[in-house]
C-alpha positions as CSV (number, residue, x, y, z in Angstrom):
1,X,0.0,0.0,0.0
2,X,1.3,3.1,-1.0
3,X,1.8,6.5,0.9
4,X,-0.3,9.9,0.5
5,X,1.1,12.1,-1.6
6,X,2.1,15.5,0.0
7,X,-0.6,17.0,-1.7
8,X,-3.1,14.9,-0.1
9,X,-1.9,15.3,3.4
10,X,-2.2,18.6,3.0
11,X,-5.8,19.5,1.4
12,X,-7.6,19.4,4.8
13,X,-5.1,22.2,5.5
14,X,-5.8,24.3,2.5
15,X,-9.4,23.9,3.2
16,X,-8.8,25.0,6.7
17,X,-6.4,28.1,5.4
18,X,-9.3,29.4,3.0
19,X,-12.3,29.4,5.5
20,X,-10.0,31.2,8.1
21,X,-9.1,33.7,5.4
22,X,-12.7,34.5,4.5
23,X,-13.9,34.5,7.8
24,X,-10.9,37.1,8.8
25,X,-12.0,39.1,5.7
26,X,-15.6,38.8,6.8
27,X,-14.7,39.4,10.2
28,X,-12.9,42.7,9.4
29,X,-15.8,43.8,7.4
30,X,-18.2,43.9,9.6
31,X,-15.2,45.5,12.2
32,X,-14.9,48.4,10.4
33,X,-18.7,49.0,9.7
34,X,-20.0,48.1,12.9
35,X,-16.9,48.8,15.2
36,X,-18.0,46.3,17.4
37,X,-15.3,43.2,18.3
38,X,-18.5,40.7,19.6
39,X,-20.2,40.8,16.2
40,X,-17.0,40.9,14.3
41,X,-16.0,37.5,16.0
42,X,-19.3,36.1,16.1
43,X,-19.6,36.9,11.9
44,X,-16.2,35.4,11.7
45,X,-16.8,32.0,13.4
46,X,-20.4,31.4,11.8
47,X,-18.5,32.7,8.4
48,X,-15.6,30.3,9.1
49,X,-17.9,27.0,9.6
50,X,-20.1,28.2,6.9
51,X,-17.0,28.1,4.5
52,X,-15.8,25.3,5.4
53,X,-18.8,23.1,5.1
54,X,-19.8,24.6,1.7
55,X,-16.0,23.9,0.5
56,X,-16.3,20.1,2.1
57,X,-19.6,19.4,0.2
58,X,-18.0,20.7,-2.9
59,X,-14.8,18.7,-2.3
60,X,-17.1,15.7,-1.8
61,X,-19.3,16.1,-4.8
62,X,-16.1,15.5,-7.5
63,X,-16.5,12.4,-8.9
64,X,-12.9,10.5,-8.5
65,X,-11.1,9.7,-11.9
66,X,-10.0,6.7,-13.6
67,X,-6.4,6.7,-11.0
68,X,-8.4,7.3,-8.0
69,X,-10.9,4.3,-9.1
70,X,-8.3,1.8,-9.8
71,X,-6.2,2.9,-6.2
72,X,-9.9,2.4,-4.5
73,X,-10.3,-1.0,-6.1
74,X,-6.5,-1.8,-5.0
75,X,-7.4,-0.3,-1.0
76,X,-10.8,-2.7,-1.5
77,X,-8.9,-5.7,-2.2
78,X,-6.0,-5.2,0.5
79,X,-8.4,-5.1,3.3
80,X,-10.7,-8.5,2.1
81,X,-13.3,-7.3,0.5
């Protein structure tokens, strides 16, 4: 069984890095209109879930291709079924 490639150790963190980044910009926004810090965090977080469930559900929704079939079909037959 082969290792994950770099690149697929590391997409949870790029998710991660993209909903913090639009939830800071977010957060900022409504800092600067509002100038209140409770709302600008609370904006922030419910921005920074919001993000990162809509990226998930997107990330999910790609249909594998023909590589990632065949190493599923290989990962299937290593553990017995």
């Amino acid at each position: 069984m082969s290792e994950p490639t770099r690149r697929d150790r590391t997409r949870p963190a790029e998710l991660l890095l993209i909903s913090a980044g639009l939830a800071i910009f977010i957060a900022l926004i409504v800092l600067m209109s509002t100038r209140q810090w409770e709302l600008a965090l609370i904006f922030g977080g419910v921005a920074f879930i919001v993000v990162l469930v809509v990226l998930a559900m997107l990330v999910l929704a790609i249909r594998p291709d023909g590589a990632e079939k065949l190493d599923l079909d290989e990962q299937d037959r290593g553990s017995g079924h």
